[in-house]
mmCIF file as gemmi writes it, N, C-alpha and C atoms, coordinates in Angstrom:
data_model
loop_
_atom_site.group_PDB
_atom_site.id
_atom_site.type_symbol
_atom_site.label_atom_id
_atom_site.label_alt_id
_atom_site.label_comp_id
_atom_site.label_asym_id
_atom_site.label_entity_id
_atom_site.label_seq_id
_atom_site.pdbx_PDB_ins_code
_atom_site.Cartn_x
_atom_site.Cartn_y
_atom_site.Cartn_z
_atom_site.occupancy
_atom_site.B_iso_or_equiv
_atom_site.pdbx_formal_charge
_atom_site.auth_seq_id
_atom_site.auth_asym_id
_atom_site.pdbx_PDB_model_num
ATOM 1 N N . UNK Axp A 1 ? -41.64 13.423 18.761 1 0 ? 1 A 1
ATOM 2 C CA . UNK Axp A 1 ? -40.879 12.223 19.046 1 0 ? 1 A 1
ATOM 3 C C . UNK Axp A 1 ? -41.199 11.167 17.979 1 0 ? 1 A 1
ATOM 4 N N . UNK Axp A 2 ? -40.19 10.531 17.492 1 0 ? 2 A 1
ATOM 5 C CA . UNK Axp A 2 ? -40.377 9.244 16.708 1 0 ? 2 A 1
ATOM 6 C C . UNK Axp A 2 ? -40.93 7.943 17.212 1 0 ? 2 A 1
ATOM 7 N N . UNK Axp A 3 ? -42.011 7.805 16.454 1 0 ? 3 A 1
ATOM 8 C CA . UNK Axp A 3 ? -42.433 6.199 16.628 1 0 ? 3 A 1
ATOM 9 C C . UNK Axp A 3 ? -41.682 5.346 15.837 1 0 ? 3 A 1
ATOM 10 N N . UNK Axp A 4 ? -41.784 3.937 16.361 1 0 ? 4 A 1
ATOM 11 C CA . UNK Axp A 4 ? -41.273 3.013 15.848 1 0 ? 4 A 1
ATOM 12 C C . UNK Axp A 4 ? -41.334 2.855 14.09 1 0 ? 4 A 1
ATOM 13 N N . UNK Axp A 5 ? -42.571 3.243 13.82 1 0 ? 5 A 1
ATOM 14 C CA . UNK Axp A 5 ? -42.984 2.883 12.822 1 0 ? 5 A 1
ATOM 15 C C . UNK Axp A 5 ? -42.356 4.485 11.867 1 0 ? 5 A 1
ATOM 16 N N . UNK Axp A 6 ? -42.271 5.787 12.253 1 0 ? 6 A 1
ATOM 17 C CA . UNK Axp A 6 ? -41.786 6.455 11.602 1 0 ? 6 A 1
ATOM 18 C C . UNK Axp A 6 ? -40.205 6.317 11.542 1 0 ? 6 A 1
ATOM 19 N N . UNK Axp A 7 ? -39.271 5.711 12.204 1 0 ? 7 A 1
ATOM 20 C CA . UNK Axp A 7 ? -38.246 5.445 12.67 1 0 ? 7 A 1
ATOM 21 C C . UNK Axp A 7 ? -37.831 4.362 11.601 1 0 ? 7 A 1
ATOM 22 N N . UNK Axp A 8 ? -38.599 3.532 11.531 1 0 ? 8 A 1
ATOM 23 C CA . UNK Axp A 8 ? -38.542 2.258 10.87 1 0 ? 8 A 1
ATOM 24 C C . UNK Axp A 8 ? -38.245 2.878 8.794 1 0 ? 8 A 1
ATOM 25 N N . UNK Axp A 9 ? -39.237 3.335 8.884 1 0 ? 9 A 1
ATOM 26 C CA . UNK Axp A 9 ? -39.71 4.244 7.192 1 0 ? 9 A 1
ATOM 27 C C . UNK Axp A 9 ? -38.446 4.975 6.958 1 0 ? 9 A 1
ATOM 28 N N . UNK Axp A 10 ? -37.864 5.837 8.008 1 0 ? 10 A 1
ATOM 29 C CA . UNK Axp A 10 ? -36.697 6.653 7.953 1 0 ? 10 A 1
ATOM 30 C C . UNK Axp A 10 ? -35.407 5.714 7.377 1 0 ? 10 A 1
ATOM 31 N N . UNK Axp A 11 ? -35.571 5.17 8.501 1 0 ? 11 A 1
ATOM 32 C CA . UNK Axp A 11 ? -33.818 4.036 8.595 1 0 ? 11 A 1
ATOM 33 C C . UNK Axp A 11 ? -33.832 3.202 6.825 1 0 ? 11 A 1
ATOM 34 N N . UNK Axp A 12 ? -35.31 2.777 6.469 1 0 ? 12 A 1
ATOM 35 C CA . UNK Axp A 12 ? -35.553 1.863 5.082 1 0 ? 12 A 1
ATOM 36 C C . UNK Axp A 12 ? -34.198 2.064 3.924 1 0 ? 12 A 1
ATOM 37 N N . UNK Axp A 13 ? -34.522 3.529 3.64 1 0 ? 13 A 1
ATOM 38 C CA . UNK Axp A 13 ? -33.526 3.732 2.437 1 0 ? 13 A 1
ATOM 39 C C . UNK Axp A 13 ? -32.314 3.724 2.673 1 0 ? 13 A 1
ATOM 40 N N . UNK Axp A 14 ? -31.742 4.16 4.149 1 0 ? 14 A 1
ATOM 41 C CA . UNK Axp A 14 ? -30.155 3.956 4.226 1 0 ? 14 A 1
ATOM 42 C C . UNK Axp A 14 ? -29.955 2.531 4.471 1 0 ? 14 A 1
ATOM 43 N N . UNK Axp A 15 ? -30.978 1.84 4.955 1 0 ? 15 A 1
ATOM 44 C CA . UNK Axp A 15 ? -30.631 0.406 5.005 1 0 ? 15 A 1
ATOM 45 C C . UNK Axp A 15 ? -30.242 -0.303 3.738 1 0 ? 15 A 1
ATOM 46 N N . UNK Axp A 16 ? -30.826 -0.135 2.629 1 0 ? 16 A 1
ATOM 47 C CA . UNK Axp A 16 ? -30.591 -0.275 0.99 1 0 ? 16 A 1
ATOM 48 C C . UNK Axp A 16 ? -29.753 0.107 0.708 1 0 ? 16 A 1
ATOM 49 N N . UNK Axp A 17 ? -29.267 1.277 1.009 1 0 ? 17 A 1
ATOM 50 C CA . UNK Axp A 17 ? -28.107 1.953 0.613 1 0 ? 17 A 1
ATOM 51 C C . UNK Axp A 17 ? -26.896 1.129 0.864 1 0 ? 17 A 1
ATOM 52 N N . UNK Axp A 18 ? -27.011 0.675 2.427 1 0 ? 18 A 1
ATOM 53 C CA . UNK Axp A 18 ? -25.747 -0.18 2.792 1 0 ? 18 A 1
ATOM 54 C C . UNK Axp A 18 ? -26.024 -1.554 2.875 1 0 ? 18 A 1
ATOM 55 N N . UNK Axp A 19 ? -27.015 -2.046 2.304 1 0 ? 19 A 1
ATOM 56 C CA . UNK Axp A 19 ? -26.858 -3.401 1.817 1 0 ? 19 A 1
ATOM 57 C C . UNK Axp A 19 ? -26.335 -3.489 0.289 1 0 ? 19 A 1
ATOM 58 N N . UNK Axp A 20 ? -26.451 -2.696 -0.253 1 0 ? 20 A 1
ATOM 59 C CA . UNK Axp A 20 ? -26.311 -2.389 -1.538 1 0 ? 20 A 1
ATOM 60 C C . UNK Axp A 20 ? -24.257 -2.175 -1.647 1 0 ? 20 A 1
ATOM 61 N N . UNK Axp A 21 ? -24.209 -1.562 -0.988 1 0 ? 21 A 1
ATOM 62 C CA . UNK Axp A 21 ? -22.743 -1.102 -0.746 1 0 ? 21 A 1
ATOM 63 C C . UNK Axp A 21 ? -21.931 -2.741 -0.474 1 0 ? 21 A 1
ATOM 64 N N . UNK Axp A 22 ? -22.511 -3.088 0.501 1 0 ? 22 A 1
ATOM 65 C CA . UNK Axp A 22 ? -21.852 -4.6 0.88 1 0 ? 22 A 1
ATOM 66 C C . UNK Axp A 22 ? -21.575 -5.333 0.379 1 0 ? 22 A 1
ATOM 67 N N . UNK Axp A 23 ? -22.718 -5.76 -0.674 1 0 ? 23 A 1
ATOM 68 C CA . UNK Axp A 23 ? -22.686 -6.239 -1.965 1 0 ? 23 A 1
ATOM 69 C C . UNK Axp A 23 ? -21.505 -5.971 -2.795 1 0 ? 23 A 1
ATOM 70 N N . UNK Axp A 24 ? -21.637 -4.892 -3.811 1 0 ? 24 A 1
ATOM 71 C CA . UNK Axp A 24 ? -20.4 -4.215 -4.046 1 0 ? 24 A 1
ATOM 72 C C . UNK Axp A 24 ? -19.26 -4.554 -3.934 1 0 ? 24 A 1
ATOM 73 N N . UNK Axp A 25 ? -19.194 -4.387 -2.435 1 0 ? 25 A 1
ATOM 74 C CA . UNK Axp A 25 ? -17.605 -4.517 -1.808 1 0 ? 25 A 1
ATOM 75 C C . UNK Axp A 25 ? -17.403 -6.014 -2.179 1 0 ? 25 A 1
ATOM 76 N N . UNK Axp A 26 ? -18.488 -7.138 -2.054 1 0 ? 26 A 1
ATOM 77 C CA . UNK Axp A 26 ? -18.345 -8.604 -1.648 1 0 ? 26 A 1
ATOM 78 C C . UNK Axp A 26 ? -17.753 -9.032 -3.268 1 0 ? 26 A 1
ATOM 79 N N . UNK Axp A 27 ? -18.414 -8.344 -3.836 1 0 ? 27 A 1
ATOM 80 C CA . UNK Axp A 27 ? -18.192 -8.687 -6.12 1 0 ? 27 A 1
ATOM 81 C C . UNK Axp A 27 ? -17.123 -8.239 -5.867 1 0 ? 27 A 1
ATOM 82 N N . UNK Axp A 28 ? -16.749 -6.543 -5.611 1 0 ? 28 A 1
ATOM 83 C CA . UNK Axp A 28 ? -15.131 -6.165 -6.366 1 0 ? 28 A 1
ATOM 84 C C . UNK Axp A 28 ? -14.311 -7.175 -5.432 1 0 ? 28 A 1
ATOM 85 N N . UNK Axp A 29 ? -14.392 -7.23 -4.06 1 0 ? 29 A 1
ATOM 86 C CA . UNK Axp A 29 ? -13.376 -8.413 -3.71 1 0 ? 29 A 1
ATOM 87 C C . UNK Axp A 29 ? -13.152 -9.656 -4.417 1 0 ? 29 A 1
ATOM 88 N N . UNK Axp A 30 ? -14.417 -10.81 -4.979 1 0 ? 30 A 1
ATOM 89 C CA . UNK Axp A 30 ? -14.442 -11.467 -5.347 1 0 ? 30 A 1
ATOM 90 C C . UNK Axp A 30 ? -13.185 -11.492 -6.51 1 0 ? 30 A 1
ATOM 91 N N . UNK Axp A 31 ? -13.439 -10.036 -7.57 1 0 ? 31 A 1
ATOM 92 C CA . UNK Axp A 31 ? -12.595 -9.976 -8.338 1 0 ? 31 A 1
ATOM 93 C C . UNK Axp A 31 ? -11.62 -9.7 -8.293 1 0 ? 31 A 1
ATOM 94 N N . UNK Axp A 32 ? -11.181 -8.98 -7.263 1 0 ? 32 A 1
ATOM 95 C CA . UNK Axp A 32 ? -9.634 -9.283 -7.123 1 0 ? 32 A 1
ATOM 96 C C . UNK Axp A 32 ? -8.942 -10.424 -6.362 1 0 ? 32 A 1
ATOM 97 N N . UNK Axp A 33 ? -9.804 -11.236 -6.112 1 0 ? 33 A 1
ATOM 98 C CA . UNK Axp A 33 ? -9.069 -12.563 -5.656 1 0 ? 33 A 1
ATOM 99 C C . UNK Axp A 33 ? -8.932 -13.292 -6.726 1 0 ? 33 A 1
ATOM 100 N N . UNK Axp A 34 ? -10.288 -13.204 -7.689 1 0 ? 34 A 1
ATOM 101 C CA . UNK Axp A 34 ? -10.231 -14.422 -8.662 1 0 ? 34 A 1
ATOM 102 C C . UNK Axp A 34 ? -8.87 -13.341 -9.825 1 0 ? 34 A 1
ATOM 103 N N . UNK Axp A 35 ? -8.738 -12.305 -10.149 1 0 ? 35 A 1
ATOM 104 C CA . UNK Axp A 35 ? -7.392 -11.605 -10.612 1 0 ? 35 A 1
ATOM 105 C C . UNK Axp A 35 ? -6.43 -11.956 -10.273 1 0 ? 35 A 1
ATOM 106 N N . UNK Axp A 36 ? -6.01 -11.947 -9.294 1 0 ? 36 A 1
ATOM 107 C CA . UNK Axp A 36 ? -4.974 -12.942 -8.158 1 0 ? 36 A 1
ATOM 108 C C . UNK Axp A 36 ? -4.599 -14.074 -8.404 1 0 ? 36 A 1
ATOM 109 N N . UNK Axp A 37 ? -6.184 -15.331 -8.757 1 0 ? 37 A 1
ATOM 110 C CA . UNK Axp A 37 ? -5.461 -16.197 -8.672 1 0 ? 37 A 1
ATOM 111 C C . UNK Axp A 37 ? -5.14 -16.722 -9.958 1 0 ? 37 A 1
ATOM 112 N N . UNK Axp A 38 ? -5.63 -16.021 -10.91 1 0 ? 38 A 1
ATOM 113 C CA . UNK Axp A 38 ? -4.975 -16.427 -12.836 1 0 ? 38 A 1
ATOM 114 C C . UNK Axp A 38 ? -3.924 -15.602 -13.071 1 0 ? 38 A 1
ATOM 115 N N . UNK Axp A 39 ? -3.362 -14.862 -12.024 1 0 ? 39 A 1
ATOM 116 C CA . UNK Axp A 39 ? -2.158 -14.357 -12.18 1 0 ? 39 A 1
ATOM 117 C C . UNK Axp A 39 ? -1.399 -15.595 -11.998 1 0 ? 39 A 1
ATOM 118 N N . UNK Axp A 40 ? -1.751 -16.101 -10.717 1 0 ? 40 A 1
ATOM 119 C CA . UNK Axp A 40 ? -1.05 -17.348 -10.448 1 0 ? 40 A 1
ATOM 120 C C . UNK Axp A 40 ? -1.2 -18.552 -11.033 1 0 ? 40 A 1
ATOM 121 N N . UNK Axp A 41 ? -2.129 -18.675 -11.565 1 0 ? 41 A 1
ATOM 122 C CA . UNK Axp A 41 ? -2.384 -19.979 -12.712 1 0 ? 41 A 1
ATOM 123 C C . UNK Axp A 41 ? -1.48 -20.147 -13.526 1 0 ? 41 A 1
ATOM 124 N N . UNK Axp A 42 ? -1.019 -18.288 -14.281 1 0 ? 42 A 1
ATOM 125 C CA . UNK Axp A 42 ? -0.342 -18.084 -15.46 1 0 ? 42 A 1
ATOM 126 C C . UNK Axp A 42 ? 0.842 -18.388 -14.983 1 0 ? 42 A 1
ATOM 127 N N . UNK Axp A 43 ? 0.929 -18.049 -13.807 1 0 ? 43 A 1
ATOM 128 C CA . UNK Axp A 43 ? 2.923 -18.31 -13.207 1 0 ? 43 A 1
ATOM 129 C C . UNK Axp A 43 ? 3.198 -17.058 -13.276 1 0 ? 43 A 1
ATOM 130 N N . UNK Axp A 44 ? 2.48 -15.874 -12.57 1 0 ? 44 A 1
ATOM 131 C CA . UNK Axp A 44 ? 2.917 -14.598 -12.936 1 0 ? 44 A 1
ATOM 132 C C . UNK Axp A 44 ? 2.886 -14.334 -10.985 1 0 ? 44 A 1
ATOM 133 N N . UNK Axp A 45 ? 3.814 -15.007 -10.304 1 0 ? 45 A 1
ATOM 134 C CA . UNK Axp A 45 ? 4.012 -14.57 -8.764 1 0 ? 45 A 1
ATOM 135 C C . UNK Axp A 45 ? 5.198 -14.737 -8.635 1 0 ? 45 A 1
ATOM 136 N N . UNK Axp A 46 ? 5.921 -14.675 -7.16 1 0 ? 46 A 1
ATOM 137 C CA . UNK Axp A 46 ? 6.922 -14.93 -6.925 1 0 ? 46 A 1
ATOM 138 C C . UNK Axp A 46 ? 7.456 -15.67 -5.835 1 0 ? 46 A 1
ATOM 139 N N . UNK Axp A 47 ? 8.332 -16.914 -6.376 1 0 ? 47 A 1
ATOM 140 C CA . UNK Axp A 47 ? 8.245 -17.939 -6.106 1 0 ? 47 A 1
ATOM 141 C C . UNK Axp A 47 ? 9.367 -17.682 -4.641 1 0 ? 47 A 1
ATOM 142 N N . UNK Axp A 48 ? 8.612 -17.417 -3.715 1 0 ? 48 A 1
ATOM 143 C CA . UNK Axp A 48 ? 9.303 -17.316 -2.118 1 0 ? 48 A 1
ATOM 144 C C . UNK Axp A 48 ? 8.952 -17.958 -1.579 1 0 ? 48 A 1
ATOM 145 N N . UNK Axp A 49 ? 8.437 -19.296 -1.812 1 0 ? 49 A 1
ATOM 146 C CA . UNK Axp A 49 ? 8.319 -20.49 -0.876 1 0 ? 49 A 1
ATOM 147 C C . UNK Axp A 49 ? 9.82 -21.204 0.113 1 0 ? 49 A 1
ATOM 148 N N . UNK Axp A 50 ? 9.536 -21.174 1.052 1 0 ? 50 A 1
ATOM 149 C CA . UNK Axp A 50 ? 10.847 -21.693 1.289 1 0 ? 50 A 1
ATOM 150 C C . UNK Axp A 50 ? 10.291 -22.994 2.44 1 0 ? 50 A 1
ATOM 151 N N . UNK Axp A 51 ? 10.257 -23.744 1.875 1 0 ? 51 A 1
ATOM 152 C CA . UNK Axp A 51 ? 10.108 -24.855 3.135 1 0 ? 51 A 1
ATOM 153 C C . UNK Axp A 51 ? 10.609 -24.886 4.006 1 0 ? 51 A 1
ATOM 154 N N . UNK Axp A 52 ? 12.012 -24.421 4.136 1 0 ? 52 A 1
ATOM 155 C CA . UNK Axp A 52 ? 12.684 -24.813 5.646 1 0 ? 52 A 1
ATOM 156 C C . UNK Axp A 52 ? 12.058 -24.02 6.436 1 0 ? 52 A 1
ATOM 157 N N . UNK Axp A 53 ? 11.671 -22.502 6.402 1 0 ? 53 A 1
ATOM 158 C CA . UNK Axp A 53 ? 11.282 -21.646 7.057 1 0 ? 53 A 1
ATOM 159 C C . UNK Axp A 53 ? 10.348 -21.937 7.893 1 0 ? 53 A 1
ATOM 160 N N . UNK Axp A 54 ? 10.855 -21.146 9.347 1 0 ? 54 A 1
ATOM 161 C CA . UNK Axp A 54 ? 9.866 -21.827 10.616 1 0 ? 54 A 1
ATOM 162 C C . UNK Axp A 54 ? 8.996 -20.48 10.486 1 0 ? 54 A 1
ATOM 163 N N . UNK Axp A 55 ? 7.704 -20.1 10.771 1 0 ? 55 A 1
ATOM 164 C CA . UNK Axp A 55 ? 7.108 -18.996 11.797 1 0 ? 55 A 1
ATOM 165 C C . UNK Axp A 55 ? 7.186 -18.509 12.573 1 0 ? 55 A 1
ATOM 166 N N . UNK Axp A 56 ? 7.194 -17.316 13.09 1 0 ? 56 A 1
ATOM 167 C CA . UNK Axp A 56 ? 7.872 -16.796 14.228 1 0 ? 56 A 1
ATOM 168 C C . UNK Axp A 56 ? 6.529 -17.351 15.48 1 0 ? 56 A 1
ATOM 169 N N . UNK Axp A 57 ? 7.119 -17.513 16.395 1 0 ? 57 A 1
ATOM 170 C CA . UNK Axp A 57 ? 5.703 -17.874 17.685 1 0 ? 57 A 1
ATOM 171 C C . UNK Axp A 57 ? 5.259 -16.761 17.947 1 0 ? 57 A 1
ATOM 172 N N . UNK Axp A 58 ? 5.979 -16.042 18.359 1 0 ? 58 A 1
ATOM 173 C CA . UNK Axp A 58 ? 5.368 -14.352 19.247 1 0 ? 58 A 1
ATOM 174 C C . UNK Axp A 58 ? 5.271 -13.788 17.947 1 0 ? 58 A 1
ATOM 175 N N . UNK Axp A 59 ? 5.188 -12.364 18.796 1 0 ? 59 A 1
ATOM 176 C CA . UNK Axp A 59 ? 5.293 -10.86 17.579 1 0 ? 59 A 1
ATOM 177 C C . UNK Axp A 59 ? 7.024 -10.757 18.057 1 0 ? 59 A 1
ATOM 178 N N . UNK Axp A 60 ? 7.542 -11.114 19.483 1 0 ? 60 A 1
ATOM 179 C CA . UNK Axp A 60 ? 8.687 -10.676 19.593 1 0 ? 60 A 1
ATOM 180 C C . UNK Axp A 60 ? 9.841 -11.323 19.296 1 0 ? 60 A 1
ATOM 181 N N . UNK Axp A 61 ? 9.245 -12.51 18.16 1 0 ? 61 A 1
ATOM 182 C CA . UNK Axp A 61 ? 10.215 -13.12 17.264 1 0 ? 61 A 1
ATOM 183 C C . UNK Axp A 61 ? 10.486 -12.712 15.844 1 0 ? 61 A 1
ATOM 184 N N . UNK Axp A 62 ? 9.508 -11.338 15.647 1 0 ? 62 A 1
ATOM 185 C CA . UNK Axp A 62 ? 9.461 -10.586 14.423 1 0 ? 62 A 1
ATOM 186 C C . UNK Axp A 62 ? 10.584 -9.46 14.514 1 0 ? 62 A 1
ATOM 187 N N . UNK Axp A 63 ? 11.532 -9.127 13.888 1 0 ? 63 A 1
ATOM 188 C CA . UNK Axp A 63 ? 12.141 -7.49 14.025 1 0 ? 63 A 1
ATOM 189 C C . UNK Axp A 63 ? 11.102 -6.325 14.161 1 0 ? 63 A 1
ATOM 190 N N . UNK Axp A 64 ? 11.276 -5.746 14.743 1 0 ? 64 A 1
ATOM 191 C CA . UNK Axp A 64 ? 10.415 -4.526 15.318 1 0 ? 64 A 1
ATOM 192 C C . UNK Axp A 64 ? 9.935 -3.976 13.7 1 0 ? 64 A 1
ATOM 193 N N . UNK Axp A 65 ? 11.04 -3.186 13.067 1 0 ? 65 A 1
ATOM 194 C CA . UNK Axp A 65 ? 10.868 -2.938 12.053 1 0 ? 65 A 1
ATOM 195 C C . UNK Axp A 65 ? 9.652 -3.169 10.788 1 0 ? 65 A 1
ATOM 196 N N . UNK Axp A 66 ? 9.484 -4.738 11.203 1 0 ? 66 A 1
ATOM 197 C CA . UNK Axp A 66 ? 8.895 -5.42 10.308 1 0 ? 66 A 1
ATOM 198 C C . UNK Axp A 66 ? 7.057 -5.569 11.059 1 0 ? 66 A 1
ATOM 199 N N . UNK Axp A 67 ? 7.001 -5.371 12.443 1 0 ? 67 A 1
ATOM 200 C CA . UNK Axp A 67 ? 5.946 -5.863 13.059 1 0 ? 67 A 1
ATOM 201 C C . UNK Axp A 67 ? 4.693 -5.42 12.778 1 0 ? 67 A 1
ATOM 202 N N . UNK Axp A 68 ? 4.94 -3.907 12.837 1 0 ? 68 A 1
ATOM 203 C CA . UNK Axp A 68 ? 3.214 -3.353 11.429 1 0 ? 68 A 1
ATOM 204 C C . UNK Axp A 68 ? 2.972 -3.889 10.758 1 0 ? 68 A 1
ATOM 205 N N . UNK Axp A 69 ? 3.719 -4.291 9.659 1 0 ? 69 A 1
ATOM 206 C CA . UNK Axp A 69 ? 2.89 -5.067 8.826 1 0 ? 69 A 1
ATOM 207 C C . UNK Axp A 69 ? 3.144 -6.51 8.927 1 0 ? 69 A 1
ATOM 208 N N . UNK Axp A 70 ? 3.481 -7.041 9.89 1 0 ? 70 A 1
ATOM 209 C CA . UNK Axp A 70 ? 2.673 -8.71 10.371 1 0 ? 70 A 1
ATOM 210 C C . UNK Axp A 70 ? 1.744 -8.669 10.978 1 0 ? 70 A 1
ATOM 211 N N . UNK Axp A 71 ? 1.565 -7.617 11.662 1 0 ? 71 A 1
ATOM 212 C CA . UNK Axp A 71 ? 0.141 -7.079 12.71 1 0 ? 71 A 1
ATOM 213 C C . UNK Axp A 71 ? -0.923 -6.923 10.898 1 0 ? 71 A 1
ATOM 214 N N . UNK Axp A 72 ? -0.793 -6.42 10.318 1 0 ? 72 A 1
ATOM 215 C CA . UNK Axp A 72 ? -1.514 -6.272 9.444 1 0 ? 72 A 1
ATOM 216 C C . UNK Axp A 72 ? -1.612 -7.226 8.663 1 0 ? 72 A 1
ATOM 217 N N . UNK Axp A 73 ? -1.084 -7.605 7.709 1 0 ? 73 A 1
ATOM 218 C CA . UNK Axp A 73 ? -0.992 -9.075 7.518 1 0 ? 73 A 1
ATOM 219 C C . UNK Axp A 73 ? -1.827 -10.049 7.918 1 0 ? 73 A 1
ATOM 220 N N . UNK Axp A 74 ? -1.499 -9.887 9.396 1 0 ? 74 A 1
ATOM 221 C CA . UNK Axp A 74 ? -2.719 -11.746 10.266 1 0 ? 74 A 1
ATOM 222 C C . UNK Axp A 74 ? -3.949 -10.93 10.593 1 0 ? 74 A 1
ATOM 223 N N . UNK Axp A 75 ? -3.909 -9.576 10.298 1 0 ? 75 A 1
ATOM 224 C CA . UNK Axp A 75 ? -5.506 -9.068 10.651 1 0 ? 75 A 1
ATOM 225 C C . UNK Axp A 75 ? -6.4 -9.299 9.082 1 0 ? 75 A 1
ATOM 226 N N . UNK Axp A 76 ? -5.624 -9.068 8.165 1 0 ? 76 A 1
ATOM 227 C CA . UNK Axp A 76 ? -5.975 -9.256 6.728 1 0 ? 76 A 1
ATOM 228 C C . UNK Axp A 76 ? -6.228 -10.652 5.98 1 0 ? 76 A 1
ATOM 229 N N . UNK Axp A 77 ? -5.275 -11.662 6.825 1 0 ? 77 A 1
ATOM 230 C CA . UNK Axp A 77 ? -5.623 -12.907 6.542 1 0 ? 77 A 1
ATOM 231 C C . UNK Axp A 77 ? -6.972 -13.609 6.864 1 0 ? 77 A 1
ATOM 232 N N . UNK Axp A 78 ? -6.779 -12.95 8.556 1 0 ? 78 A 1
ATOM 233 C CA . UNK Axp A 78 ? -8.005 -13.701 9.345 1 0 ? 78 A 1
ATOM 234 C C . UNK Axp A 78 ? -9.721 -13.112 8.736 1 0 ? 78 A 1
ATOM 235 N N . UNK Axp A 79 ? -9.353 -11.783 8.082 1 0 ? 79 A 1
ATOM 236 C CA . UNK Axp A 79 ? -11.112 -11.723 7.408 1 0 ? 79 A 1
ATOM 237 C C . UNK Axp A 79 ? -10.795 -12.216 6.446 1 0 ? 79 A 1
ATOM 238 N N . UNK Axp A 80 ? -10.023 -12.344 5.165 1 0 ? 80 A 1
ATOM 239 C CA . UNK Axp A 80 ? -9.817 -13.544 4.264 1 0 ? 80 A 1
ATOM 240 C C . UNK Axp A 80 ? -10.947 -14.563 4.678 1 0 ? 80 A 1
ATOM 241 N N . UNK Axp A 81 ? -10.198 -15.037 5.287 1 0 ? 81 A 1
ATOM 242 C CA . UNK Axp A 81 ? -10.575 -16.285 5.846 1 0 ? 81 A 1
ATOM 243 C C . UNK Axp A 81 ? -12.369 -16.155 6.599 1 0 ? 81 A 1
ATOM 244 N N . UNK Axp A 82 ? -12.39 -15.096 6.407 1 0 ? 82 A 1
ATOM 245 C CA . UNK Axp A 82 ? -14.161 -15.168 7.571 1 0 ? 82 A 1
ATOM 246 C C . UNK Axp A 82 ? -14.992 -15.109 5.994 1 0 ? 82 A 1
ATOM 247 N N . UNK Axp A 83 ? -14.41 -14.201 5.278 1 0 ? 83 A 1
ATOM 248 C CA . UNK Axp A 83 ? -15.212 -14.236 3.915 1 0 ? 83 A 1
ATOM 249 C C . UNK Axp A 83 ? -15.283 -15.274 2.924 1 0 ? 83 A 1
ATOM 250 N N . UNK Axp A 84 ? -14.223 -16.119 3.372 1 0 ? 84 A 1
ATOM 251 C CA . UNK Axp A 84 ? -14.272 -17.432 2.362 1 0 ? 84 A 1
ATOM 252 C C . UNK Axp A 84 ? -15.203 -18.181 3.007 1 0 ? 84 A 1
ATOM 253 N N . UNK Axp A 85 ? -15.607 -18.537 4.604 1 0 ? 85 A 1
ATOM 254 C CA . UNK Axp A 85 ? -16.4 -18.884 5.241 1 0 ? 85 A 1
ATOM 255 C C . UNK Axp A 85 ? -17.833 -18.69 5.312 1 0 ? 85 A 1
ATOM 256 N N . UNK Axp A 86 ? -17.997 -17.621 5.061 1 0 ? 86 A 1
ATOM 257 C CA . UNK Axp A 86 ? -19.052 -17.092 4.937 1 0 ? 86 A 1
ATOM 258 C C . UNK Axp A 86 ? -20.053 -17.123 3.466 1 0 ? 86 A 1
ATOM 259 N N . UNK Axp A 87 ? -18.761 -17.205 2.606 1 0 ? 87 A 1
ATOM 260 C CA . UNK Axp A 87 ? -19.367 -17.369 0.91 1 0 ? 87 A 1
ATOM 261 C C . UNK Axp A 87 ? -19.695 -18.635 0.791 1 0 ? 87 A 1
ATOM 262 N N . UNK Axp A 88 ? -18.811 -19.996 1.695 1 0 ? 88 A 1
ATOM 263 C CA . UNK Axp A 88 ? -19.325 -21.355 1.641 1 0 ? 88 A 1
ATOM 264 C C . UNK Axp A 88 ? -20.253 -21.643 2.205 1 0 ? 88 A 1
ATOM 265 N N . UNK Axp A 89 ? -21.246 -20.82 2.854 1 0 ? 89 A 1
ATOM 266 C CA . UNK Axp A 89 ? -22.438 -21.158 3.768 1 0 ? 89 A 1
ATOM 267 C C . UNK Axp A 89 ? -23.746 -21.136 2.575 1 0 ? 89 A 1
C-alpha cells in the first residue's frame, strides 16, 4: 500500500509535467491573441460592425441552424475573459 509520502514522490514528476504544459498553452495563447490583434492594428479584419444590431436575449432568438456555434462562441468568450482575468492578477 502507498504512503503518503511514496504517493507524494510518485505524483512529483507528472505534476511538472502538467504545470509545464499549462504554461505552454498560457504563451502559445498569448500569441495568438497578440497575432490577432496586429492583424487588427494593420486593418487586416472585417469590418462587420453594425451598430444598429440588437443581441438575441434567448438561444431561441438564434436560428436553430446557427445555435452550435453561439453555444460555442459564449463558451469561448467567457474563458477569454477568465484568462484575461487571471493574467491581470
Amino acid at each position: 500500500m502507498f504512503g503518503i509520502a511514496k504517493l507524494a514522490a510518485f505524483a512529483q514528476p507528472q505534476l511538472r509535467l502538467v504545470r509545464g504544459a499549462l504554461r505552454f498553452m498560457k504563451v502559445t495563447l498569448f500569441m495568438l491573441i497578440y497575432r490577432f490583434l496586429a492583424q487588427w492594428a494593420d486593418g487586416d479584419f472585417d469590418a462587420d460592425y453594425a451598430p444598429g444590431a440588437v443581441p438575441p436575449k434567448s438561444l431561441e432568438d438564434i436560428p436553430e441552424p446557427d445555435r452550435p456555434m453561439a453555444l460555442d462562441r459564449a463558451a469561448l468568450h467567457f474563458c477569454m475573459a477568465v484568462l484575461s482575468i487571471q493574467d491581470a492578477r
